[in-house]
DOPA-296243 format. One record per residue (C-alpha): residue number from 1; residue in three letters; y, x negated, z. Coordinates in steps of 0.001 Angstrom, whole numbers. Example, Ala and Ser with C-alpha at 12.3 -4.5 7.8 and 13.67 -1.06 7.14 Angstrom:
  seq  type       yy       xx       zz
    1   ALA    -4500   -12300     7800
    2   SER    -1060   -13670     7140
This chain:
  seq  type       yy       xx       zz
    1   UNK    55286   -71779   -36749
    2   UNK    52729   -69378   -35939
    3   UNK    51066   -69505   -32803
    4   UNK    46949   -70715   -32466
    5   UNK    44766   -67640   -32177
    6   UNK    43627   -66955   -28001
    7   UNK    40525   -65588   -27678
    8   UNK    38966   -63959   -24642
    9   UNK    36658   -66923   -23156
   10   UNK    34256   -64148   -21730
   11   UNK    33887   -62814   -25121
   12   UNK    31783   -64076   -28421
   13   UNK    34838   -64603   -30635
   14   UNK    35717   -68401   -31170
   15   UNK    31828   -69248   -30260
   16   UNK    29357   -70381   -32953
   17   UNK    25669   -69701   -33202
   18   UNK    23627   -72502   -33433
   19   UNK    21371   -72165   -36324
   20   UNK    18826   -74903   -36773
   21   UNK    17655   -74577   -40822
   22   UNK    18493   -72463   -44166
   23   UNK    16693   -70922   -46819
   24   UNK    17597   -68532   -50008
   25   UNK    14896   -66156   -49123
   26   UNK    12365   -66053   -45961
   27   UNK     9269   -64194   -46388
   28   UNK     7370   -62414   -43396
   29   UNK     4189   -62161   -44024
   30   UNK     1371   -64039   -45704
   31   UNK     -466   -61002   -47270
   32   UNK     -911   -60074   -50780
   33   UNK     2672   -58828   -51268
   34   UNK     4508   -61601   -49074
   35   UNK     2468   -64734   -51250
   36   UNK     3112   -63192   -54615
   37   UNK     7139   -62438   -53699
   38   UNK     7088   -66241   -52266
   39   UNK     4773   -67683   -55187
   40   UNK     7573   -65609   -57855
   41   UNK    10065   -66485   -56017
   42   UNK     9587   -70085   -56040
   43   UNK     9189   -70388   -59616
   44   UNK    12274   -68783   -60218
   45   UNK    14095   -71856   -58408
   46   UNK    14769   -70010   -55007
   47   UNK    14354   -71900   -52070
   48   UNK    11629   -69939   -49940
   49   UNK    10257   -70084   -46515
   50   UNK     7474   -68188   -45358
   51   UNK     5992   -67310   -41992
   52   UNK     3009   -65745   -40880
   53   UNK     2125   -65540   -37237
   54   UNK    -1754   -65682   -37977
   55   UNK    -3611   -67361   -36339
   56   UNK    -2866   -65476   -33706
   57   UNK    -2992   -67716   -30295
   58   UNK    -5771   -66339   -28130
   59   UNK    -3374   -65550   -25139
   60   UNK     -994   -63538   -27351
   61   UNK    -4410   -61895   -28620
   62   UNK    -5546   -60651   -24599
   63   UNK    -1757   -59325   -24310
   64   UNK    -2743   -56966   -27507
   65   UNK      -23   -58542   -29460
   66   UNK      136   -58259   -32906
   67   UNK    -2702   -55996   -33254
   68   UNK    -4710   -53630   -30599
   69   UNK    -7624   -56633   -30176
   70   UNK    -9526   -54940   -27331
   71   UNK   -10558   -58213   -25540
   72   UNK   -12869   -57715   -28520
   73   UNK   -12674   -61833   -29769
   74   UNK   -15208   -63768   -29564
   75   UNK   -14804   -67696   -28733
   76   UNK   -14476   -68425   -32210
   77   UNK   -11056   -67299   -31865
   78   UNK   -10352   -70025   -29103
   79   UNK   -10613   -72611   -31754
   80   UNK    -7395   -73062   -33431
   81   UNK    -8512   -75430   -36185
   82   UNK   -11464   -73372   -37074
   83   UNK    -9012   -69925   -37310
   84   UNK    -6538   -71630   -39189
   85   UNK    -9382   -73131   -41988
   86   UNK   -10651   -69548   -41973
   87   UNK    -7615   -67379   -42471
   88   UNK    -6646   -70751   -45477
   89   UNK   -10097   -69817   -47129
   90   UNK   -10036   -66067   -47088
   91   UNK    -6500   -65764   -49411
   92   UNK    -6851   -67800   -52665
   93   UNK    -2880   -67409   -52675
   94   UNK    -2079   -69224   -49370
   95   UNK    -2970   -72114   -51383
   96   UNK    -1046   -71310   -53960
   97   UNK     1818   -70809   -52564
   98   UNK     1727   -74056   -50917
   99   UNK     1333   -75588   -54599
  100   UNK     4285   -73859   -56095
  101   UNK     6135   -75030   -52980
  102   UNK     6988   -72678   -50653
  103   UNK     7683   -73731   -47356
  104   UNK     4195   -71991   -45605
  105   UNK     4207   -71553   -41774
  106   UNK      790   -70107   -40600
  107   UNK     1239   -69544   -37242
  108   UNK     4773   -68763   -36493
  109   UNK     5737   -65676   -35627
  110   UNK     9214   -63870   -36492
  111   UNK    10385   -61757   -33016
  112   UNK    14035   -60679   -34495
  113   UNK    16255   -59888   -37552
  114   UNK    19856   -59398   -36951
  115   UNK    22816   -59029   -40260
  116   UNK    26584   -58615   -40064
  117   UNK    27180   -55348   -38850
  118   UNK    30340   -53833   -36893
  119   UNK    29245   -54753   -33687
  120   UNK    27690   -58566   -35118
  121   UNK    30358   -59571   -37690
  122   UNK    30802   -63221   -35712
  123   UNK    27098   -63387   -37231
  124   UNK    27181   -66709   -40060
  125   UNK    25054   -64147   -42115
  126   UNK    21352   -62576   -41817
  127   UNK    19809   -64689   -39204
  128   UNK    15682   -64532   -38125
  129   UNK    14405   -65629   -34566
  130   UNK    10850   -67688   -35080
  131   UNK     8333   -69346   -33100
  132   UNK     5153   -71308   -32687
  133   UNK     3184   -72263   -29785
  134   UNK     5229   -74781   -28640
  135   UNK     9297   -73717   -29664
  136   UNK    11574   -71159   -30753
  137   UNK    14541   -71600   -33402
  138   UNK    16946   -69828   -35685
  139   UNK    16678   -69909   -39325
  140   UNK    19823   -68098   -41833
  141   UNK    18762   -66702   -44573
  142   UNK    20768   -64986   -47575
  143   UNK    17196   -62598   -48685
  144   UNK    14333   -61378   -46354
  145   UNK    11350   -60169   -47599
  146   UNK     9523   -58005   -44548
  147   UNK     5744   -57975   -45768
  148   UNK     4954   -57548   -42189
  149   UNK     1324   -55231   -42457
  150   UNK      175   -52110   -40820
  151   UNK     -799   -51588   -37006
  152   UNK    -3545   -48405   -35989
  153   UNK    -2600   -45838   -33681
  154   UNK    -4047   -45642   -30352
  155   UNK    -6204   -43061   -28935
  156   UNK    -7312   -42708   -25478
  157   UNK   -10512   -41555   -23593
  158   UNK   -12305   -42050   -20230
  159   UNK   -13560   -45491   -20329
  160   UNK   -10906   -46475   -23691
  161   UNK    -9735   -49774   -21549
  162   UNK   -13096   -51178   -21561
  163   UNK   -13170   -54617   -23562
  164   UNK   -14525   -53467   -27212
  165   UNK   -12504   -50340   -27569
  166   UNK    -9984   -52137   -30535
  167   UNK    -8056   -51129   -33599
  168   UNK    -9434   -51479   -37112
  169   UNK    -6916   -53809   -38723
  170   UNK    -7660   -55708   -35335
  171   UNK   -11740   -55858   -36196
  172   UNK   -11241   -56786   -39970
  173   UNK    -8879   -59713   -38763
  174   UNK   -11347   -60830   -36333
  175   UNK   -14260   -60594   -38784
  176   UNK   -12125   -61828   -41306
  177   UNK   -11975   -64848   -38834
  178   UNK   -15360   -65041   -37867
  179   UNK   -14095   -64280   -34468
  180   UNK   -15146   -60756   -34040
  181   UNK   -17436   -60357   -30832
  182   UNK   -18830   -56370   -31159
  183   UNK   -22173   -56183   -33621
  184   UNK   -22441   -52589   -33540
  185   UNK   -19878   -50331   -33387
  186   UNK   -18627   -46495   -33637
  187   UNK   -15851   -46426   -35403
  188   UNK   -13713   -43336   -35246
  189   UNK   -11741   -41573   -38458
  190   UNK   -12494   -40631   -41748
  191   UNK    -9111   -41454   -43865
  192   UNK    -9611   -43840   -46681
  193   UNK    -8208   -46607   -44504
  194   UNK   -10554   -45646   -42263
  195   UNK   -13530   -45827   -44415
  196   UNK   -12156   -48650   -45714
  197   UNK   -12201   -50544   -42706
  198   UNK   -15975   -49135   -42341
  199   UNK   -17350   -50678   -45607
  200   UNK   -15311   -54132   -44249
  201   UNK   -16811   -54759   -41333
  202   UNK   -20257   -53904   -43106
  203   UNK   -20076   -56436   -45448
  204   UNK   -19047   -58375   -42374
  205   UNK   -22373   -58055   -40773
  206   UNK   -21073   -55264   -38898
  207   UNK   -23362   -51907   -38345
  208   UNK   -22017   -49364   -38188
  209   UNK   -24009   -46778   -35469
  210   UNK   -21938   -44088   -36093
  211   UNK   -18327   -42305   -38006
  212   UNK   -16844   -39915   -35789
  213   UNK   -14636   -37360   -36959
  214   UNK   -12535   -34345   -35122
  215   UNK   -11762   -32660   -38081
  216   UNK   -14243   -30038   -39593
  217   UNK   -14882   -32535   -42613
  218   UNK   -14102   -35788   -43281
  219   UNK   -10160   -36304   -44552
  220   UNK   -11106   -39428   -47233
  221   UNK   -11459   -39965   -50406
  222   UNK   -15002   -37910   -51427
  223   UNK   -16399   -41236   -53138
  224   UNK   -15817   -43685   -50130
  225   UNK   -17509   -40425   -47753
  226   UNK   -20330   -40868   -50279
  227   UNK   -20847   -44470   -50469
  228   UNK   -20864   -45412   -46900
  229   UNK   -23916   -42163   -46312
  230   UNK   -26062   -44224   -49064
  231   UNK   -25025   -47119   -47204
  232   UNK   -26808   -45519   -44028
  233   UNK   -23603   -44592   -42227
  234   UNK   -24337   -41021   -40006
  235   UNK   -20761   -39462   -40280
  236   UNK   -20673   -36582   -37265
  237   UNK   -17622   -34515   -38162
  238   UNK   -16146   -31921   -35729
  239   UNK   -16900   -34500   -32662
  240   UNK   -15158   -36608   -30698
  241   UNK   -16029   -39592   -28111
  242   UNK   -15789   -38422   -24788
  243   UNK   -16211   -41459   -22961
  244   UNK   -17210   -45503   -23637
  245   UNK   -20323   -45770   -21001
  246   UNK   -20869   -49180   -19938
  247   UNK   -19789   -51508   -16294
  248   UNK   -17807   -54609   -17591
  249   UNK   -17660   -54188   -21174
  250   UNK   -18514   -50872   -23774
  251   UNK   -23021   -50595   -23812
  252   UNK   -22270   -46951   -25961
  253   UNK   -20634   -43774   -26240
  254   UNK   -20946   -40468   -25288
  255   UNK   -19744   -38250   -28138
  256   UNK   -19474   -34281   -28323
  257   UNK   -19181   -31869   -30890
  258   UNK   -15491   -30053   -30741
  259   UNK   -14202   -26593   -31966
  260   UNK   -11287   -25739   -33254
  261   UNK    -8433   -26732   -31028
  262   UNK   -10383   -29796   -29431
  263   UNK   -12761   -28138   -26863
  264   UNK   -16074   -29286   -26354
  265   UNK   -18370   -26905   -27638
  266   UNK   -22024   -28695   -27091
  267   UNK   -24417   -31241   -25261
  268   UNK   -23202   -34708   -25028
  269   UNK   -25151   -37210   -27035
  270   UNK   -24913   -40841   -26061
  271   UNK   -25297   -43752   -29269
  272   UNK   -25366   -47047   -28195
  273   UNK   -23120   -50030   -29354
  274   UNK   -21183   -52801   -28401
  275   UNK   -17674   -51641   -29844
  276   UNK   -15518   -48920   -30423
  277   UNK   -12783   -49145   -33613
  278   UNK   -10435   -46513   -33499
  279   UNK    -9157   -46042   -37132
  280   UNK    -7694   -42398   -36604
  281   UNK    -4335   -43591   -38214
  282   UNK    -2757   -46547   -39342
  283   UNK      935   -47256   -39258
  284   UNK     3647   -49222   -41169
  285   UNK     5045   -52331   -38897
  286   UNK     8756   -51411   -39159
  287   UNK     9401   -53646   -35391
  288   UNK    12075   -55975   -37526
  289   UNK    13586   -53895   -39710
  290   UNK    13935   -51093   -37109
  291   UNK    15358   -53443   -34322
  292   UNK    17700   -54096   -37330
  293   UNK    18978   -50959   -37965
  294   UNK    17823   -50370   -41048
  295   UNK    16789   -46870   -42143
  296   UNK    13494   -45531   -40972
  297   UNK    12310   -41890   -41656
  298   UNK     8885   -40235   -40940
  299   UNK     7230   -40133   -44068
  300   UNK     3680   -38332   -44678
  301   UNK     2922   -39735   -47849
  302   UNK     3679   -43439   -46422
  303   UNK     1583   -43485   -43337
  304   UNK     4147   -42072   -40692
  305   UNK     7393   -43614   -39703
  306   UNK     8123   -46238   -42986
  307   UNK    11257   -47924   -44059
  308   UNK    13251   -46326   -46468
  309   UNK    13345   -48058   -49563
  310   UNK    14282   -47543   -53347
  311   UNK    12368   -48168   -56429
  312   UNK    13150   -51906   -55500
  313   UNK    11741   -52228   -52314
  314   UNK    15023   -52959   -51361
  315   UNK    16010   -51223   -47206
  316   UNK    19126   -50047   -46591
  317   UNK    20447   -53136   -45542
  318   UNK    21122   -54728   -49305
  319   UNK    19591   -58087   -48534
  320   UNK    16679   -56920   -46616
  321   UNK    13294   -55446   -48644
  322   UNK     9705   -54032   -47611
  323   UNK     6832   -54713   -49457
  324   UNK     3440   -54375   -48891
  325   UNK     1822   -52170   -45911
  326   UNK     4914   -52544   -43804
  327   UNK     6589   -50234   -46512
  328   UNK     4138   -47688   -46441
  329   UNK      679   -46979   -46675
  330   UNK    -1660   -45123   -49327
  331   UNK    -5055   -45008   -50432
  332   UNK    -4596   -46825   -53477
  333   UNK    -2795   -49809   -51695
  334   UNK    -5300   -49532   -49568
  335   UNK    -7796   -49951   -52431
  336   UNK    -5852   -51725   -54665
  337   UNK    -3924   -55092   -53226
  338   UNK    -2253   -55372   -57004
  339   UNK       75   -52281   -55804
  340   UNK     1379   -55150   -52756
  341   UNK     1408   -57654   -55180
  342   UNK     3841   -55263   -57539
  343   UNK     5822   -54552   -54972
  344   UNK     6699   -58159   -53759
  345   UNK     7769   -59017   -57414
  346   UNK     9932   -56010   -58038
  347   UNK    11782   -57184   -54667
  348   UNK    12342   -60636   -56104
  349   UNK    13430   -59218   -59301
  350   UNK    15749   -57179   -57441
  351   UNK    16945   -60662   -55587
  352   UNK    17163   -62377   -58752
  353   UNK    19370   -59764   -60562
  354   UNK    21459   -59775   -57493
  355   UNK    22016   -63303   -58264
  356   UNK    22846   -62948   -61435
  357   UNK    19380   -64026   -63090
  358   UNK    17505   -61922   -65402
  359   UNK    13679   -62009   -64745
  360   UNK    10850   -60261   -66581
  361   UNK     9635   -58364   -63562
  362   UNK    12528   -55869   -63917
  363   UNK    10128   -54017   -66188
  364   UNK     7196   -53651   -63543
  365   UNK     7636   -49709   -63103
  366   UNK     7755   -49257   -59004
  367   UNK     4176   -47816   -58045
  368   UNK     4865   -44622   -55836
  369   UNK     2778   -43394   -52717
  370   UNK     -193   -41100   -53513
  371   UNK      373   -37190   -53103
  372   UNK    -1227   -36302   -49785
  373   UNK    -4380   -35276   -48833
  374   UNK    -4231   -33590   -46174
  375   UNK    -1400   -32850   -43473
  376   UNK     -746   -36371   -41614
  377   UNK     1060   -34672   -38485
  378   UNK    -1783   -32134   -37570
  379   UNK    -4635   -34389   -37844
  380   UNK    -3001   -36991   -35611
  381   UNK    -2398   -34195   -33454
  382   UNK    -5459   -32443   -33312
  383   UNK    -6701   -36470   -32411
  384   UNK    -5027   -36386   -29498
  385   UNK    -5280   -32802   -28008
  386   UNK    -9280   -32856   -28857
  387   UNK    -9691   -36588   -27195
  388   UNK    -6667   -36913   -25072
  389   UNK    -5678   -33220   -23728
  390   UNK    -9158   -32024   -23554
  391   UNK   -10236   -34965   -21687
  392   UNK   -12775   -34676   -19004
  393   UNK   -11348   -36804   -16406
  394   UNK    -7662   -38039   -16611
  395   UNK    -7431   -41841   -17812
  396   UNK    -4188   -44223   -18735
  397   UNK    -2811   -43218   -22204
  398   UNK     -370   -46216   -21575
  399   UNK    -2754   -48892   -20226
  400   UNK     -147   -51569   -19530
  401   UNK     1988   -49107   -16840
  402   UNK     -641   -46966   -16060
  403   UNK      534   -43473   -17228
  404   UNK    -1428   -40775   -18173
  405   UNK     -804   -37909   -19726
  406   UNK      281   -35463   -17167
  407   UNK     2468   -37693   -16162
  408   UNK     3933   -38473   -18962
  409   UNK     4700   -34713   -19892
  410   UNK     5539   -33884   -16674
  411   UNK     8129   -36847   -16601
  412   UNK     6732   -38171   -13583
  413   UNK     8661   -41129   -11841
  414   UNK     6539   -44634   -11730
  415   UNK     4626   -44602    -8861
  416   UNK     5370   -47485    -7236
  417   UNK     8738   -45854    -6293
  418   UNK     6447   -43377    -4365
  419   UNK     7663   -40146    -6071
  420   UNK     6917   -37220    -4143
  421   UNK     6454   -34015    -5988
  422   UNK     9172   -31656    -5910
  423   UNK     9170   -28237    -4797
  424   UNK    10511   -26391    -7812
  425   UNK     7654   -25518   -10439
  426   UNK    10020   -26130   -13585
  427   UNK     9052   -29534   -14172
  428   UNK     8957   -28710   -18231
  429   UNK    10276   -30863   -21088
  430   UNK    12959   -28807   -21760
  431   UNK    14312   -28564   -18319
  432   UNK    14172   -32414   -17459
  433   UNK    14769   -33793   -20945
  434   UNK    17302   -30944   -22379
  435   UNK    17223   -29206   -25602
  436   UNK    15911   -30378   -28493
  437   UNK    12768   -32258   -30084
  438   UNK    12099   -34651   -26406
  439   UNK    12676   -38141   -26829
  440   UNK    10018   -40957   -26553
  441   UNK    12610   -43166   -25129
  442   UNK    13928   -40707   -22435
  443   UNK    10400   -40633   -21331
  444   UNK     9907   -44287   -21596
  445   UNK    12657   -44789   -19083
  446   UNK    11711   -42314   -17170
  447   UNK     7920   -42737   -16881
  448   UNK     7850   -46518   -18136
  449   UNK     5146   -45288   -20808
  450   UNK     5078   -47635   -23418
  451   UNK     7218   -50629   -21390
  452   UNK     4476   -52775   -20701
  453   UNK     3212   -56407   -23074
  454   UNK     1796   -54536   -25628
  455   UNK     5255   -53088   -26461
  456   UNK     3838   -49738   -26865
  457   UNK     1288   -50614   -29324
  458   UNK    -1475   -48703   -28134
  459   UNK      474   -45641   -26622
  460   UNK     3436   -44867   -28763
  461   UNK     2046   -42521   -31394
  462   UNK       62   -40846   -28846
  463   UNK     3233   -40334   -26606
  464   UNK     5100   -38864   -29902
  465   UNK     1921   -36700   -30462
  466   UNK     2099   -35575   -26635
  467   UNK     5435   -34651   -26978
  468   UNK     4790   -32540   -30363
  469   UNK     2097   -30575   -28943
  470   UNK     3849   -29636   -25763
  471   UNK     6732   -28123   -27806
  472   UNK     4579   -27210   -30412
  473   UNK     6653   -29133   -33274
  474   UNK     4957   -31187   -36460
  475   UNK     5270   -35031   -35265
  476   UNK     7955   -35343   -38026
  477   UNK    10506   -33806   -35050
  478   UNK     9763   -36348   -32633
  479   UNK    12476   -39211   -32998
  480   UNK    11253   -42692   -33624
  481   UNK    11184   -44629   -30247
  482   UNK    13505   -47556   -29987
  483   UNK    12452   -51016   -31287
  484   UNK    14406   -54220   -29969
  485   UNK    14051   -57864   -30484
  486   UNK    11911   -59697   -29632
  487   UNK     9290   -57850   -31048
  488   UNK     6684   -60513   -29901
  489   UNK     6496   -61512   -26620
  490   UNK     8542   -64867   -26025
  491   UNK     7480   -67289   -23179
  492   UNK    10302   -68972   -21012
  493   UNK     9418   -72117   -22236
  494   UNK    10028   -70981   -25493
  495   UNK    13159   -68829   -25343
  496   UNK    14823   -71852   -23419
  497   UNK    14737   -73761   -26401
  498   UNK    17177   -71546   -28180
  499   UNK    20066   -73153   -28668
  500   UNK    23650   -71847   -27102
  501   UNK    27471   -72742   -26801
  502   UNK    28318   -74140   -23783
  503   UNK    30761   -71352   -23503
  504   UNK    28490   -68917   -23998
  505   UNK    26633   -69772   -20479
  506   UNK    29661   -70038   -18976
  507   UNK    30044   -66520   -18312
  508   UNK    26664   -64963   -19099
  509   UNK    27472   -62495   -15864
  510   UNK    29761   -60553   -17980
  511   UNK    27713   -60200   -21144
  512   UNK    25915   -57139   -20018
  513   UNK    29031   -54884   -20539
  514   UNK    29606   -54083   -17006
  515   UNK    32481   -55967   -15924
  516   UNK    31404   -55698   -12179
  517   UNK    27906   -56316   -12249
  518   UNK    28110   -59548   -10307
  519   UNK    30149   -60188    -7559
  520   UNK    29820   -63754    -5751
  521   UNK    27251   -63188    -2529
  522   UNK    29947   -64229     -259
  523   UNK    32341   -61244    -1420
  524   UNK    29642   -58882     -655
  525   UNK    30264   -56834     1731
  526   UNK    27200   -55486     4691
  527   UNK    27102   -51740     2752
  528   UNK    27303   -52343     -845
  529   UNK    27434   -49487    -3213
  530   UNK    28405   -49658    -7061
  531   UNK    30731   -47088    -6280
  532   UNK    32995   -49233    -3701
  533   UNK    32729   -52136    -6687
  534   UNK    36523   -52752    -8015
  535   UNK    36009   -52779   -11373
  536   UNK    39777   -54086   -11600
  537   UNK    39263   -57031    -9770
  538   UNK    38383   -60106   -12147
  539   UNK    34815   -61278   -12586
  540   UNK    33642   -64607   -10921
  541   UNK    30273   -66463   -11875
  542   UNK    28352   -68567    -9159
């Protein structure tokens, strides 16, 4: 008779994870590629469920959480019933997905994706984290479909905290919304996502004062360049903004023609407006399939630091796919939502044939990123040393901790452990950091840049571009910095709510991996050290 299997209590084995519902494929995201893989999907007899976490609650908004908002919503956005009627009406295909029956969730956001690795195989299978407003809950799923979007890049300047500095994607989902507070605006960048995002907001009933561009001439498509002069738009290349003038919120700017590596080279000029949208560089959102572990390279021709997928949008985790902006990012998906709308039915078709079912869509020939333009790396770059390095006063690159950008290439301690500067004068990268390209997370634990709410939303490319010029490398060299669920922000209210063993609680001291990290108070002694800690002796919980 064989003896019953003894598991260590303090360990996961033996312990099951509560997971509340099931579904054959979960979408994330309710743009133009997420609806038309859930909409396929559906009629193909798959069971889908698809989240969106638009509308965005206004308190999640002020934290800068999904998108770099700016304080820049007006109280239109306050009004939950009147956001969620507006984001229904602006996609035709929300509707029909609903009608072909997918399970729609507007408003619920999805802060982690974890799969059966070596270190998770106790998992029941791929398992997402979501939540509302008012709970949070595990859902299984045997396909996920990550049709997550694009975020912009930051880019800092005297006065860029002000309420009505924002990203673009940030202004067209506010004006998409009806909820976007800033009438005229300078908007800065001349990519075609930038110009995009210009012609947007016009039709919004947005003017445009001003384009401002560091580079010598603008970096977009010649057409869009064209279109938005006849339109009225003044595009000043060779400039940047030096600072957002105004007391409480942004009243105008004060831009300045640049030379060649980002000094000022003339007389400020002030423009007035209301707004600043900083569309020098949009990105893929890679948050959940990074935290995952799935491949991630930097990627010119797909907007920067993009999941790597194959011809069937498929990551390399098998049952996970991209689609859409949050698989990269070209002009003509920019221009053309049919390309996200392609590439959300070849990942179903992929699905299906892993099932076993054949499905027309197998002949959709996989639409491949544009040939570049221009070199992504330097004109981020050249962003950030012309605004950023050639600053005229120093100012928080990340807002949320306070850094700026001395001290983050310096790798200067947080200050409220009252660093005092050292005598030696070797405080470079190399020397503090090692050899090597430097790490954004080594400085991120050493400075706290890019550990604040916003998750390093508005500071993380410019970090990575701080760290390229300093060692003069192409931003490619710069490792990715570290994603880890929850990707959004989770109340305590909310993460309460998610369920757990009994025996899990139990002994939650020893889940951190340091088998002496909590002693009982009354077995403390007066001088504590870690080093006097027996690591030997067992582990008690209070």
């Amino acid at each position: 008779m064989s003896r019953p299997t003894k598991f260590d209590e303090k360990s996961i084995a033996g312990k099951e994870l509560s997971v509340e519902e099931h579904t054959e494929l979960l979408v994330i995201g309710a743009g133009p590629a997420g609806l038309s893989a859930a909409i396929d999907a559906a009629g193909r007899g798959l069971s889908v469920v698809l989240v969106d976490e638009n509308p965005v609650p206004f308190t999640t908004m002020g934290n800068e959480v999904p998108l770099h908002y700016g304080q820049g919503m007006s109280g239109v956005a306050r009004n939950r019933n009147a956001m969620m009627e507006a984001l229904i009406a602006s996609e035709p295909l929300i509707e029909a997905a609903f009608e072909a029956g997918v399970d729609v969730r507007l408003g619920t956001a999805c802060w982690g994706l974890y799969g059966r690795s070596e270190s998770t195989r106790w998992l029941p299978g791929m398992v997402a984290g979501l939540a509302d407003e008012e709970r949070g809950w595990l859902i299984g799923a045997e396909h996920v479909i990550v049709a997550a979007g694009r975020r912009d890049m930051g880019l800092g300047f005297p006065g860029w905290d002000k309420p009505g500095v924002m990203g673009a994607t940030a202004a067209m989902s506010l004006a998409r919304f009806g909820a976007l507070a800033p009438r005229r605006v300078v908007l800065l960048g001349t990519s075609a996502e930038a110009l995009d995002a210009a012609g947007a907001l016009m039709k919004a009933g947005v003017e445009i004062a001003a384009i401002v561009e560091q580079a010598a001439a603008p970096v977009g498509p010649t057409e869009m360049v064209a279109s938005l002069r006849v339109a009225g738009c003044e595009i000043l290349t060779g400039h940047v903004v030096r600072e957002a003038l105004g007391r409480e919120t942004v009243e105008g700017v004060a831009v300045c023609a640049v030379g060649e590596i980002g000094q000022p080279t003339a007389e400020e000029r002030h423009i007035a407006c209301d707004g600043v949208v900083l569309a020098v560089g949009v990105t893929p959102v890679i948050d959940l399939v990074a935290a995952l572990g799935a491949d991630v390279a930097f990627q010119q021709a797909r907007g920067g630091y993009a999941p790597v997928v194959d011809a069937d949008q498929r990551t390399s985790v098998r049952d996970v796919f991209a689609v859409g902006d949050s698989a990269g990012i070209w002009p003509a998906k920019t221009r053309d939502r049919l390309v996200s709308e392609r590439e959300g039915r070849r990942a179903v078709a992929a699905i299906l044939s892993d099932r076993g079912v054949a499905s027309d869509d197998m002949s959709i020939d996989a639409v491949g990123p544009d040939s570049p333009t221009y070199d992504l790396s330097a004109y981020r770059i050249g962003w950030v040393r012309a605004s950023v390095v050639e600053a005229r006063a120093a100012f928080h690159v990340c807002q949320c901790e306070e850094v700026t950008a001395r001290e983050i290439l310096e790798v200067r301690p947080p200050r409220y452990l009252d660093w005092q500067a050292e005598r030696r004068n070797d405080r470079s990268l190399s020397s503090l950091l090692g050899e090597g390209p430097p790490n954004p997370d080594q400085v991120k634990r050493l400075t706290r840049a890019g550990m604040g709410p916003c998750q390093g939303r508005r500071c993380r490319e410019q970090v990575a571009a701080l760290l390229a010029l300093q060692v003069a490398t192409p931003l490619a060299s710069i490792p990715l910095a570290g994603y880890r669920a929850p990707v959004r922000p989770l109340t305590l209210a909310i993460s309460s709510q998610l369920p757990e063993a009994p025996e899990q609680a139990l002994h939650w001291d020893v889940w951190f991996g340091i088998h002496p990290q909590w002693r009982p108070y009354w077995e403390v002694p007066e001088f504590y050290t870690v080093a006097t800690n027996d690591a030997a002796a067992p582990a008690a919980s209070e």
